[in-house]
N, C-alpha and C positions, 0 to 999 in steps of 0.2 A: 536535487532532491533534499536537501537540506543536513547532506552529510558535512561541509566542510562547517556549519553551525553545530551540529552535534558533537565533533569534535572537538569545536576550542571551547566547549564549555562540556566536558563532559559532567557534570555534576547537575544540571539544567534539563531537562527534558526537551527534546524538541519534536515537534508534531508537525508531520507533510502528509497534506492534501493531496491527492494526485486521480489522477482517471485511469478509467484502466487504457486507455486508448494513450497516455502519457506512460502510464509504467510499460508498456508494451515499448515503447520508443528509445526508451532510456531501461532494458531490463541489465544491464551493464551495473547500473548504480545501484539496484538489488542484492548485485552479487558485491560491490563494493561494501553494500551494509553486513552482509554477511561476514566478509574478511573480515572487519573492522569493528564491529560490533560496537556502534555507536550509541548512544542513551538517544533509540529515535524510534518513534511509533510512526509508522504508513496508514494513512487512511483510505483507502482506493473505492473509488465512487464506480461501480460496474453499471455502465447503460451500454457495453457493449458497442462501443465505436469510439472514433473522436467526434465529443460531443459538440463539442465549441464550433468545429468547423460543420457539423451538419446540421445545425441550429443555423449557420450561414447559409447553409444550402440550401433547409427546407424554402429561409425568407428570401431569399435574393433567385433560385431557380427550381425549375418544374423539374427537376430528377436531381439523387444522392449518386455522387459516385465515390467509391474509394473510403467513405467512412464507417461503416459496419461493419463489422469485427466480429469474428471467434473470438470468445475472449479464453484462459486456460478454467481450471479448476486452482483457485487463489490458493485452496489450503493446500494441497498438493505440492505447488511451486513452492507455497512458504516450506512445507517439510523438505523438498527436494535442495534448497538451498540452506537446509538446517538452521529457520527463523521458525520463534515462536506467530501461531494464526489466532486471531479469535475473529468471530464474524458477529455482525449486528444483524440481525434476521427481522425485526420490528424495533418499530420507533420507540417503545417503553426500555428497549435494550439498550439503546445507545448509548446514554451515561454511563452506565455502569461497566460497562464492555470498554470505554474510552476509558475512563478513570480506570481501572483495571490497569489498562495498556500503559497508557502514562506515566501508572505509578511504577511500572517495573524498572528494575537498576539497572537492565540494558548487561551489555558483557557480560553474557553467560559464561561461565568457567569452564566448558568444551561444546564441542559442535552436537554429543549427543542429548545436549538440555533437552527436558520433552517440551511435545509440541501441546498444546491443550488448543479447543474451537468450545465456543461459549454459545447456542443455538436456542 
């Protein structure tokens, strides 16, 4: 998830992509970001499954199995592992919601920083 780059450069920002069907897989390294509090923004792309592989599925066979997904309530999880959430809810949002993210210094000085969503 792009913690062990976070780390040897903490003074860098670093940005991970991930799906929610990825964070669900790897929800371990969530919690590792939370211990560690790395200068690192998650971008998590919710379609609600794994994408990749049922985009193989639709092309290659006539039924999905195993890739749709519950996915959680993201800001919830982020509060619940004491990370700051912001959500991009339209496309004029994204910049500024990302630059926002980016720009924070990462290591909050205790687990009860607040949480803020940008909607």
């Amino acid at each position: 998830m792009g913690i062990g780059a976070a780390l040897a450069r903490p003074d860098a920002p670093t940005v991970v992509l991930a799906g929610d069907g990825g964070l669900a897989v790897h929800l371990g390294e969530l919690l590792t970001v939370a211990q560690e509090r790395p200068r690192l923004t998650l971008i998590v792309f919710n379609d609600g499954g794994y994408g990749v592989l049922r985009n193989m599925q639709d092309r290659y066979s006539e039924r999905r199995s195993g890739v749709d997904l519950v996915t959680p309530d993201f800001e919830l999880l982020a509060r619940a592992c004491g990370l700051p959430y912001l959500r991009i809810s339209a496309e004029e949002h994204a910049a500024p919601v990302i630059g926002r993210a980016v720009g924070s210094a990462g290591r909050p000085s205790s687990r009860s920083t607040s949480r803020r969503s940008a909607r």
